[in-house]
N, C-alpha and C positions, 0 to 999 in steps of 0.2 A: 493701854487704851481699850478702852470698849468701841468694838465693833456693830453691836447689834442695838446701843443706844441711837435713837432719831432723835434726830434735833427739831421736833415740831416749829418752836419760836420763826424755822423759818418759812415752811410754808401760810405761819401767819404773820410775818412783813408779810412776804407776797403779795396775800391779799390784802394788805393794809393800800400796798403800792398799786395794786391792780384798781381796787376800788378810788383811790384817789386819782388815779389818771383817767378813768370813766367819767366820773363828775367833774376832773379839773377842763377836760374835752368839753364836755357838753355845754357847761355854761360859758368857757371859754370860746365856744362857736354861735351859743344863740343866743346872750345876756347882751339887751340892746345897750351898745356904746354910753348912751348918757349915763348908766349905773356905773362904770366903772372910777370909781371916785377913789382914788390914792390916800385921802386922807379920810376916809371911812375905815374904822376900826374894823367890821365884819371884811368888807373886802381886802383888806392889809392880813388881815389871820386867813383867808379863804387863799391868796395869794402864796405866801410863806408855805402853805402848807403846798401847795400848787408846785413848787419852787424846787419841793425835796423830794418829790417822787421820784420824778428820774435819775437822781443821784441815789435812794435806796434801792431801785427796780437794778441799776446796774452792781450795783456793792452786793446785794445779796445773788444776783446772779452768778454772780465772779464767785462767790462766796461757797453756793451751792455746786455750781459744775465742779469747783477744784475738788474740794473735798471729796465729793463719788471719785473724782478722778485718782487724789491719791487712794481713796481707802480700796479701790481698786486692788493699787498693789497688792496687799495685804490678804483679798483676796483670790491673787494671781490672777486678774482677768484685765491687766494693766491694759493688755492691746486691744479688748475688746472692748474698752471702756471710752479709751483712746478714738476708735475707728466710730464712735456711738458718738463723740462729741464732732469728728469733723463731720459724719452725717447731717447731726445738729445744725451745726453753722451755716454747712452749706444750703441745708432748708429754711433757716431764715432767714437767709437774707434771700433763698429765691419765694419766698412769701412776703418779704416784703416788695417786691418789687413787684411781686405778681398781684400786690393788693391795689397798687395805683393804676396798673394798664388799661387804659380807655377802650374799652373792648370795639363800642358803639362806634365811638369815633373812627376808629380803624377801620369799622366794617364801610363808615361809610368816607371812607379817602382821605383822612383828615388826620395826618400823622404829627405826631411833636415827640422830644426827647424829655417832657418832662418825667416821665415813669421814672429816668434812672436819678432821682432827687434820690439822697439816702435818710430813711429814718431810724429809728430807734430798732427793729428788726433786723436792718445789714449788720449795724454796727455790734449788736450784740451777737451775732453769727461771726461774724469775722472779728471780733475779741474770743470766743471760743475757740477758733480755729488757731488763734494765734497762741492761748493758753497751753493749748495741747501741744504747740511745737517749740514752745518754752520748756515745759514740763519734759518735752524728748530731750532737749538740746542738756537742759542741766542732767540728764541720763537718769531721770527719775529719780534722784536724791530730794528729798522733802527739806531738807536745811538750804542745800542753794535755791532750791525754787522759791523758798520763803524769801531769802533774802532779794534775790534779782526782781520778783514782783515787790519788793518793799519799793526797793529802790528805784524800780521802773517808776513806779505811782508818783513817787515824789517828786523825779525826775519831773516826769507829763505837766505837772502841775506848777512847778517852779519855773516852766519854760514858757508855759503858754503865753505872755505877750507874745515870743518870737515866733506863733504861726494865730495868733488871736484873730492879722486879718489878712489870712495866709492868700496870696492869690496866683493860680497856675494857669494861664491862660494857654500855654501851648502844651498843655497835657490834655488827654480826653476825657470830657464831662465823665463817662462812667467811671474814671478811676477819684479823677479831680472832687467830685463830688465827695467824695471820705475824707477830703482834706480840709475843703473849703466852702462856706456859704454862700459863693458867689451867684448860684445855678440855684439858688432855690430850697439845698438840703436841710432838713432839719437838724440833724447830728451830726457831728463827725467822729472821726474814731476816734480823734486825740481834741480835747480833753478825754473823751470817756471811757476808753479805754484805763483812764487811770483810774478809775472808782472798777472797775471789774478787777485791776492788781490788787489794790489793796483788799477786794472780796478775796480773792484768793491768797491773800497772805494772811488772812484771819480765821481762814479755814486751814492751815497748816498750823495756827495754833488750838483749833480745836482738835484736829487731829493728833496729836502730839499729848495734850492736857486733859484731855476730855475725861478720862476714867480717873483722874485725882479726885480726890474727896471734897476739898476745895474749891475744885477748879470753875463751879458756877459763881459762886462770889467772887472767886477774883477780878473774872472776865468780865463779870458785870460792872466792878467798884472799876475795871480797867475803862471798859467804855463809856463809863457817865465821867471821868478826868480827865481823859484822854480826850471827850467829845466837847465836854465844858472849854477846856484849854485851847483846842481847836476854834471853838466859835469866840472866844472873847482877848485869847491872848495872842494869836497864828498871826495877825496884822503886825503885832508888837515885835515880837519876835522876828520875826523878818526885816523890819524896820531897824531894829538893833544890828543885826547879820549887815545889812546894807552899812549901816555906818561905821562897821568895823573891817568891811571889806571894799567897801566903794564901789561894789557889785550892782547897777543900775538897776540888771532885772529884779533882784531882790526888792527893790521900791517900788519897780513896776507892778509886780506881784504883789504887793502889801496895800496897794492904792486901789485895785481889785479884784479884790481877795474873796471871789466867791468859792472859788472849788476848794479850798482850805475847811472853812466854814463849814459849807454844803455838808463835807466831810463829817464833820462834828456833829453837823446832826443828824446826821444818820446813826454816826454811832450810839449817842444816846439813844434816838431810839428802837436801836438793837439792845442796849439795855433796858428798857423798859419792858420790850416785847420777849426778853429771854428771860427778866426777873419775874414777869407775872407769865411764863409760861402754860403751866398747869392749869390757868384761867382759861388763856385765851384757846387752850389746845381745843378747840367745841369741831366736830364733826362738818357744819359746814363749813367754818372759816378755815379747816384745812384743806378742803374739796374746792374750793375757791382760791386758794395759794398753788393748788397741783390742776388747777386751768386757766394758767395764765393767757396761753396762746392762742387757745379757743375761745374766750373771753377780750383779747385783744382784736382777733380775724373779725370776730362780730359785730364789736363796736365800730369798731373802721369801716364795717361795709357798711353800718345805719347809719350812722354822720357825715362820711362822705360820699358816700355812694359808690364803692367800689366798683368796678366792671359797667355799670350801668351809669353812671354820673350825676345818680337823682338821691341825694340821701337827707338829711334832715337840715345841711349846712346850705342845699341850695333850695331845699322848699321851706326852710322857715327864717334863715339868717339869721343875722343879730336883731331880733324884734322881741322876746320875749323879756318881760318884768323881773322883778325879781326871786317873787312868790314862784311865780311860772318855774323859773328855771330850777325852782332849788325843788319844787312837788315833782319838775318834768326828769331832772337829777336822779330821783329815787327812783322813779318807774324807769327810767331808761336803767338804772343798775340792775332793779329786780331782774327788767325781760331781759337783757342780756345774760345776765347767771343762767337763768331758767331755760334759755336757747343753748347755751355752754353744758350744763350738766343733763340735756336729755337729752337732746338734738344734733352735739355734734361730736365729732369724733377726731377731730385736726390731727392732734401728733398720731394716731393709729392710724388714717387711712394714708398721710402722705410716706409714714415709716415705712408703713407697707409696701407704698409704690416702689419708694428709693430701693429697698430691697428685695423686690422685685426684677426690679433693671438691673442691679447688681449682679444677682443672679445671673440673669440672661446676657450680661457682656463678658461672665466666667466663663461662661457653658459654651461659648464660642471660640 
């Protein structure tokens, strides 16, 4: 295996996924209701493509933390690599939650528990955190990690009717909220937790393949069959499973069948974006895939107004045409980049802090 080979392709998903959740945000906050027309072509492709972000933002994440994680080993810096992803976790999910808290209202007595809603930031901090204590548990073997995240993924996804409308009423919002929709959350862990396994099972086959001569056509002809298969035969196949087992969930799961799918297209387009690698490897659009977070912190505070309450989702609503949205689209993408790569500094100044206090609760 080559060690010192980068895998660019994927700090460009990243930004493929960064930039479509920016524009899938904006117009999905300010494209006035009447446009939203189901049986418009543009909006049905504007939609679908809407659909797959979050399913690659998770897969390639899963995909890229494991991978540093194993190849770690190999550089013997397993523990330090280890102690740099719970850091991680623990940081985002306390940015996300530090991104909804109504500062104003607080100051002025007006308290509520919605801050502890959980979005896309917990849930990928706490799948990291739980990747790493997987990765302990199998004692850092790269073949059982491979397999137990297979098998986790599949697991996640074959089960989900039995928590689809999961409801914990007498557990506490802050934990309940990773569980359940009920309170408001956007994500929960499970499903998504299982697009982060199967990131990290396909990163133990990069790690393992990567320096065969081979091994980029495979993985490629692997993900566009394997993707196809997924999006058009995964209903089928499980439909078969059901009537040869009598296994209800299997129907349940077949009848719908998005996180199968979603699947599929992701993978595809991981083979797209790893077969025209060397195209897309361009200088910004990897500096764009490695600011995800500062690129995410920003947009959240202009749309919705983090800390202050005033951001473009309460001064402008769903009122904008559709020209509007899609010219307002690209300038909200540019100025966000261009606040991301000059202005801000997220993962350095909070790394800092955390290690910082680290420090200062050794040293006691």
């Amino acid at each position: 295996m080559s060690t010192t080979q980068r895998l660019y392709f994927i700090d460009a998903v990243r930004a493929f996924a960064i930039l479509m959740m920016l524009q899938g945000h904006f117009i999905d906050t300010l494209l006035d209701v009447s446009y939203r027309d189901e049986s418009n072509t543009v909006f049905q492709i504007w939609e679908y493509f809407r659909g797959i972000t979050a399913p690659t933002f998770f897969t390639i994440s899963g995909l890229i933390f494991s991978y540093l994680l194993i190849k770690a080993k190999h550089k013997g810096t397993t523990k330090q690599r280890m102690r740099k992803g719970l850091i991680r976790g623990l940081m985002l999910i306390g940015i996300g939650y530090l991104l909804r808290i109504p500062i104003f209202e607080w100051l002025f007595g007006k308290f509520s528990i919605y801050f502890l809603v959980v979005d896309v930031l917990q849930c990928i901090g706490l799948s990291l955190i739980l990747i790493v204590c997987i990765y302990h548990l199998t004692f850092k073997k790269t073949l059982i990690f491979s397999i137990l995240t297979l098998l986790l993924g599949i697991l996640i996804f074959l089960t989900e009717p039995l928590y689809r409308y999961l409801d914990l009423p007498n557990i506490p919002k802050l934990f309940s909220n990773y569980l359940t929709k009920d309170y408001g959350s956007i994500f929960n862990i499970i499903p998504w937790f299982g697009y982060i396994c199967f990131g990290a099972f396909i990163s133990t086959i990069f790690y393992r393949y990567l320096g065969r001569s081979k091994f980029k056509t495979a993985i490629v002809a692997g993900f566009f069959i394997v993707g196809i298969l997924l999006i058009l035969k995964s209903s089928y196949v499980l439909m078969k499973l059901y009537y040869l087992t009598d296994i209800q969930l299997l129907k349940d799961v077949a009848w719908y069948n998005y996180l199968f799918t979603r699947l599929g297209n992701v993978l595809v387009l991981f083979g797209i974006f790893y077969l025209f690698e060397k195209y897309i490897s361009q200088p910004l659009i990897l500096k764009i895939g490695q600011k995800t977070l500062s690129i995410y912190v920003i947009h959240f505070i202009i749309i919705y107004g983090s800390f202050t309450g005033i951001g473009l989702h309460q001064l402008i609503g769903k009122t904008l045409l559709p020209w509007q949205a899609i010219i307002g689209a690209v300038l909200f993408l540019t100025t966000v980049c261009f606040i991301s790569f000059y202005y801000a500094k997220t993962n350095m100044f909070i790394y800092s802090g955390i290690r910082k206090l680290i420090d200062k609760i050794k040293s006691r």
